[in-house]
C-alpha positions in Angstrom: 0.0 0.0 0.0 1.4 3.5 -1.2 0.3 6.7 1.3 0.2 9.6 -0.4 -1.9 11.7 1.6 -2.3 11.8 5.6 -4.2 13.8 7.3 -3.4 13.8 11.7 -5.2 15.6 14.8 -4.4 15.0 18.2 -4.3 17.5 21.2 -2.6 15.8 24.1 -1.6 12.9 23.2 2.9 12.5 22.8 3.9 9.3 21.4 6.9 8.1 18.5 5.3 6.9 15.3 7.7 5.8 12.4 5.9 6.1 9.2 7.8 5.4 5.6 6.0 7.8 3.7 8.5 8.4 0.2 5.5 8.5 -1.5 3.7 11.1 0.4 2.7 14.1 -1.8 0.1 16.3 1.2 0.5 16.3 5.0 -1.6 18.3 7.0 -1.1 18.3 10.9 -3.0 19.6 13.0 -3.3 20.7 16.8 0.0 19.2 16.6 3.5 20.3 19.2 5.8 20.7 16.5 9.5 21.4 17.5 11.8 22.4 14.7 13.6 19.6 14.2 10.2 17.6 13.9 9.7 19.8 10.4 13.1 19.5 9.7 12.7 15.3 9.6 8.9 15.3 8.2 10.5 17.3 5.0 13.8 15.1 4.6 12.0 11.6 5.0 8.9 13.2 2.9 10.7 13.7 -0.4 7.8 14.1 -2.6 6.0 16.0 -0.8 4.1 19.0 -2.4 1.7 20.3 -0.2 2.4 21.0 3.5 -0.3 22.1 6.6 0.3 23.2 9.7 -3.3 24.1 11.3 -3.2 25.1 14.3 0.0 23.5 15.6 2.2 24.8 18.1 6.0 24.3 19.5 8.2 25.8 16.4 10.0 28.9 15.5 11.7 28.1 12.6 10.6 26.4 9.5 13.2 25.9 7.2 11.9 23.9 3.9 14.5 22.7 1.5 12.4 21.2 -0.6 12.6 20.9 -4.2 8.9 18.6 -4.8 7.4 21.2 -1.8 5.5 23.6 -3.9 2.3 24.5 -1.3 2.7 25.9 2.2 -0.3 26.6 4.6 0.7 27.7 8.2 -2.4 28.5 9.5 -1.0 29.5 13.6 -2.4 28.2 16.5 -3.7 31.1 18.7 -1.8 32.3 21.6 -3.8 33.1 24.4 -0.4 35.1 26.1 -0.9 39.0 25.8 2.5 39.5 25.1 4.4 39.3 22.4 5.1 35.9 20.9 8.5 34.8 19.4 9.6 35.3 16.1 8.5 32.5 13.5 11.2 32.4 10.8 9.7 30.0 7.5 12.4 30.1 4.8 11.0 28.1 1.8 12.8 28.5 -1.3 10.9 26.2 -3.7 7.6 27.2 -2.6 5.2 28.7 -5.1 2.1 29.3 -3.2 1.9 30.2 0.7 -0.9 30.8 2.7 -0.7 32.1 6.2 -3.4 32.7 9.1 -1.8 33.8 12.1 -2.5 36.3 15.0 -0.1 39.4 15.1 1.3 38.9 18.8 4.3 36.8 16.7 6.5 38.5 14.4 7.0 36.6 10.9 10.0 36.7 8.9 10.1 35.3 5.4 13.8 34.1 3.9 14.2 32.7 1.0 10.9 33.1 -0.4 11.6 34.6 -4.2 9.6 31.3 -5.7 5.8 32.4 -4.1 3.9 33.6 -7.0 0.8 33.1 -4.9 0.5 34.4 -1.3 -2.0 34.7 1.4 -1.1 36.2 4.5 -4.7 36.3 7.0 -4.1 37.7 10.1 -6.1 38.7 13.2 -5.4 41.8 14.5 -5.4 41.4 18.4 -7.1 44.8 20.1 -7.3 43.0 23.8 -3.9 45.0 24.9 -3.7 47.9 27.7 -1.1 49.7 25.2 -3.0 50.1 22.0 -1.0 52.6 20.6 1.8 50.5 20.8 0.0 47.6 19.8 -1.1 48.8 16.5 2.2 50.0 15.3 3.5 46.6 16.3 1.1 45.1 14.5 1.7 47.8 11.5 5.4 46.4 11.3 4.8 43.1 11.6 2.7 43.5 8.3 4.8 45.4 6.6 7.5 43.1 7.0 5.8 40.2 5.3 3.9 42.4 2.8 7.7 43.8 1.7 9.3 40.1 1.7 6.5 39.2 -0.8 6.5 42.2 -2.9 7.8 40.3 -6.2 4.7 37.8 -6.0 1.7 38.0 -8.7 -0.9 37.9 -6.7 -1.3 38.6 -3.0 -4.3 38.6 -0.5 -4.4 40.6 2.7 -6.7 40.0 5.5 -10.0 42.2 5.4 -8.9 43.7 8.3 -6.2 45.4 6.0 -8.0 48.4 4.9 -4.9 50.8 3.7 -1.2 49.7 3.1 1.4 52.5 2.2 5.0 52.4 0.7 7.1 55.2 1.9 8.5 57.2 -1.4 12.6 55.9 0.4 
């Protein structure tokens, strides 16, 4: 039997599984702890994989995908219920043509590497629940602008609704 698509969710549970999944094209995990080194292995042992999902998983900081069969990726972020700022999530994906993100704004995202995405989504949700707003929103302004100007070169590009106005300085 030949897996080429697996789909996991599990919350709580921690537990090894070896799978030999050379044939797998799509993996979506979900409510997953991911550590880096987990993403790491899942796209070395996954060599034709094309389409990657992470919904609503939690754990990483850096996804580096050195792929050259990986031409989806869909981070969709699990929410973090901390008021504070997160850490920075680093996703460096060099084959990667289309990319779709959903995240909060409490976590900086840097994008390396990403001059293959001709497709991009980035759908975030503002968060408005801080005591400093002022200093919330023009967190939340940079944090935008950083993955808007990493993805400038793309052919298309979607913005959450919640993005009413975007500006490029004349520098």
């Amino acid at each position: 039997m030949c897996v080429s698509q697996l789909v996991t969710q599990d919350t709580e549970s921690t537990y090894e599984v070896q799978i030999t999944w050379n044939s797998l094209t799509k993996l979506t995990l979900s409510f997953a702890v991911l550590e880096d080194q987990d993403i790491h292995k899942i796209i070395v042992d996954a060599p034709k994989l094309e389409v990657f999902k992470l919904e609503w998983c939690w754990g990483y900081d850096n996804v580096n995908l050195d792929s050259p069969s990986l031409s989806t990726l869909i981070v969709h972020e699990h929410e973090s219920l901390e008021l504070d700022y997160g850490p920075i999530m680093r996703i460096s994906a060099l084959e990667v043509q289309s990319l779709d993100l959903s995240r909060s704004l409490y976590r900086q995202c840097n994008l390396m590497n990403v001059s293959s995405v001709v497709h991009a989504t980035d759908d975030f949700r503002p968060r408005t629940d801080f005591s400093s707003r002022e200093k919330t929103l023009k967190w939340q302004q940079y944090n935008i602008m950083d993955v808007v100007r990493s993805l400038k070169h793309v052919e298309s590009f979607s913005l959450a609704p919640e993005c009413i106005e975007v500006s490029f300085p004349n520098k």
